[in-house]
N, C-alpha and C positions, 0 to 999 in steps of 0.2 A: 306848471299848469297854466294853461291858456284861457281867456273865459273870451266867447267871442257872440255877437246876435245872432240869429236865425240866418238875416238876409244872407252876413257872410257865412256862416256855414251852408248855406245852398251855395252859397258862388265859388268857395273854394272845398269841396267835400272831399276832392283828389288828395290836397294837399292834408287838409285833413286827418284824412284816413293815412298817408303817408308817415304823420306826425305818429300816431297812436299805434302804427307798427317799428316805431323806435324806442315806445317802451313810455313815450307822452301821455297825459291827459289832457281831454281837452272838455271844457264845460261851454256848453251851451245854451245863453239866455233869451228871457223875452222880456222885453221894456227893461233890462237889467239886471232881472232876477234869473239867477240860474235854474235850469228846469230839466237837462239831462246832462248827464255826463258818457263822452267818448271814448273807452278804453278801448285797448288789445284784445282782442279775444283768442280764450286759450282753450283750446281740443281738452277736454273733459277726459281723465286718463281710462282707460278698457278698464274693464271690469275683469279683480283676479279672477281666474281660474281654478277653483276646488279640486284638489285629489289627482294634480298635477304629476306631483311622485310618487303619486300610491305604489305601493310595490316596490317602489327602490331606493328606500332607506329603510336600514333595518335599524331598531333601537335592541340593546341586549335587555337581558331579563335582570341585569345586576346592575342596568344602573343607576337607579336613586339610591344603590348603598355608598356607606362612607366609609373611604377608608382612615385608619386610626392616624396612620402616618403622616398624609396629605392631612389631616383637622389638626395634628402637632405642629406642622410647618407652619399651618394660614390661622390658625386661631388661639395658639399657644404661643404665640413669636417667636420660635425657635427656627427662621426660616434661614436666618444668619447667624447660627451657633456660636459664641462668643469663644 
């Protein structure tokens, strides 16, 4: 992170801006005290889209049932029968 005065960031903003699109920071002061910071700016991601698959994924009617066998495997530890 860079900390640099005004004058130089008016005099070099190219460069700058170059720095803070390689992923830099660069803070910018006045009489020494820092007063903003220069980052990357990053595109704000689209907004999902609701009910995208409507209609094409079916769920069955059976399935939050359990079956007996699968619960003896995963919760009985009989997954590797001795």
């Amino acid at each position: 992170m860079q900390i640099i005065n005004i004058h130089q960031a008016k005099t070099n903003l190219s460069r700058l801006i170059e720095k803070t699109l390689r992923g830099e920071e660069v803070i910018i002061a006045k009489a020494g005290k820092p007063v903003a910071k220069l980052v990357k700016y990053d595109k704000p991601p689209k907004p999902r889209k609701l009910g995208l698959l409507k209609g094409k994924i079916v769920i069955p009617d059976d399935f939050d049932e359990e079956s007996e066998e699968i619960n003896k495997l995963f919760y009985k530890g009989e997954l590797f029968p001795k």
